[in-house]
C-alpha beads as a LAMMPS data file, in Angstrom:
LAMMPS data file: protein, C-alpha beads

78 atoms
77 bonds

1 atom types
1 bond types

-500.0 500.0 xlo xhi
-500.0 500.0 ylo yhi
-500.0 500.0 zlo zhi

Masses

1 110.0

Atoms # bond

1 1 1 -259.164 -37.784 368.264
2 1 1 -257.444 -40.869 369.515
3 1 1 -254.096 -38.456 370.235
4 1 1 -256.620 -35.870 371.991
5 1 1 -254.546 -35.686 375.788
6 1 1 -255.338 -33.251 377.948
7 1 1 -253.388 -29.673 378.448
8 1 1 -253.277 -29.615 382.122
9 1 1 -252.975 -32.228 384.484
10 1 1 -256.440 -31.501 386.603
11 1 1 -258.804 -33.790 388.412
12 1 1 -262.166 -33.692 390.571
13 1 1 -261.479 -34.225 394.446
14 1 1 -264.141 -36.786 394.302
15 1 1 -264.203 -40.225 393.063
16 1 1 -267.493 -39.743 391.399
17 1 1 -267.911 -40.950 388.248
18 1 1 -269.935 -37.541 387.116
19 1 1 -271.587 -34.217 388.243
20 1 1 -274.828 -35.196 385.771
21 1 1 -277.302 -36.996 388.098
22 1 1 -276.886 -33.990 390.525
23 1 1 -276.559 -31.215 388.127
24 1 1 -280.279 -32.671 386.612
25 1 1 -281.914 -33.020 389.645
26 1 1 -280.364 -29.090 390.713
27 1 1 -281.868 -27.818 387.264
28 1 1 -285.509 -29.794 388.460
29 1 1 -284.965 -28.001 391.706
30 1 1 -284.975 -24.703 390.132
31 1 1 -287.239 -24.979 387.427
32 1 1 -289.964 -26.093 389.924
33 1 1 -289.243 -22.751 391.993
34 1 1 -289.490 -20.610 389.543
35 1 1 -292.836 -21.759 387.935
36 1 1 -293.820 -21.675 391.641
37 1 1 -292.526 -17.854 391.665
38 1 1 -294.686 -17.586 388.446
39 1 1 -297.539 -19.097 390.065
40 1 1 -297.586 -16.574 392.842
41 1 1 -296.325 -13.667 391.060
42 1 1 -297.570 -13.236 387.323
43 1 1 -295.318 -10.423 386.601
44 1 1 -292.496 -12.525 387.715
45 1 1 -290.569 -10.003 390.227
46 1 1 -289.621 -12.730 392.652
47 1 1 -287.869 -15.311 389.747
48 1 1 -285.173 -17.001 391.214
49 1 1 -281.521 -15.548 388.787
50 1 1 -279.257 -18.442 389.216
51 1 1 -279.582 -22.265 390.521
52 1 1 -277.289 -21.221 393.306
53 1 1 -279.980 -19.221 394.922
54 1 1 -282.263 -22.825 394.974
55 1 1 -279.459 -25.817 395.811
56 1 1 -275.855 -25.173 397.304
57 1 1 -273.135 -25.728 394.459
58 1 1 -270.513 -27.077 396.967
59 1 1 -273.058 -30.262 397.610
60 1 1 -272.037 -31.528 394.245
61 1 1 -270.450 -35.097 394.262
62 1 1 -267.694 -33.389 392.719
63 1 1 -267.169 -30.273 394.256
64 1 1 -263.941 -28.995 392.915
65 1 1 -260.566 -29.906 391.267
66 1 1 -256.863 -30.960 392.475
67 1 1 -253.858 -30.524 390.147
68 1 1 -251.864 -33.850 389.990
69 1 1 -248.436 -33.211 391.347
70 1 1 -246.444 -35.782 388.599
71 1 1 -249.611 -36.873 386.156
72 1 1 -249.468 -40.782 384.308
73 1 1 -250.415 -41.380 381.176
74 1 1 -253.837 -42.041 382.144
75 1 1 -254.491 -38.780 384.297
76 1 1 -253.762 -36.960 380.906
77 1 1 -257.158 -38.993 378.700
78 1 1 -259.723 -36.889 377.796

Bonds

1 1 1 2
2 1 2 3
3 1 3 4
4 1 4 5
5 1 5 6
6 1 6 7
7 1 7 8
8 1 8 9
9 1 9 10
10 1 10 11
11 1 11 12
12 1 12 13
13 1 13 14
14 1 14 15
15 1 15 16
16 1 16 17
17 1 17 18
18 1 18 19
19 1 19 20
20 1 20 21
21 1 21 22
22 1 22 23
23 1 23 24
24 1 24 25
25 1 25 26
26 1 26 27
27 1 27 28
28 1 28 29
29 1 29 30
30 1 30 31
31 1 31 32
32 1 32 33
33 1 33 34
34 1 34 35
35 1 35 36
36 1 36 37
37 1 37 38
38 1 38 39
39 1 39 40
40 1 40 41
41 1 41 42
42 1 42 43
43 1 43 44
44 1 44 45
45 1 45 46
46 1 46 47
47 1 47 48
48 1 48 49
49 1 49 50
50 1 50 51
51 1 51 52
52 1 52 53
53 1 53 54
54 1 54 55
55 1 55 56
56 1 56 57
57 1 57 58
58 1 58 59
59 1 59 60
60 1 60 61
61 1 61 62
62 1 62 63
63 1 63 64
64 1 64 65
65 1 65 66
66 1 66 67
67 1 67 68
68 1 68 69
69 1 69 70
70 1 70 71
71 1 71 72
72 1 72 73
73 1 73 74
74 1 74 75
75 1 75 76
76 1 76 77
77 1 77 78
């Protein structure tokens, strides 16, 4: 894998390291409202579907990606 480079020259707007810290507290998030929703409603009619319906996707630290106009060797790691 040490000649693994990447296809496409993409990038997170952010300079945050990673998305995990806020993707694991998201999941938290949602899994306490729907064993709330359980609580209240055995027959579990009112279960939140998705995690977007608990947190807002767009708070992430990194919130979307930028293509890199001329990339360097480095833009292209894995």
């Amino acid at each position: 894998m040490s000649r693994s480079r990447k296809k496409s020259p993409f990038t997170g707007f952010t300079t945050a390291r990673s998305d995990q810290p806020w993707k694991a507290e998201a999941a938290r998030a949602f899994r306490h409202a729907a064993a709330q929703a359980l609580r209240l409603d055995p027959g579990g009619v009112a279960l939140p579907v998705k995690r977007s319906a608990r947190v807002n996707p767009w708070d992430a630290p990194k919130d979307g990606k930028q293509r890199i106009a001329e990339p360097g060797w480095k833009d292209l790691r894995k």
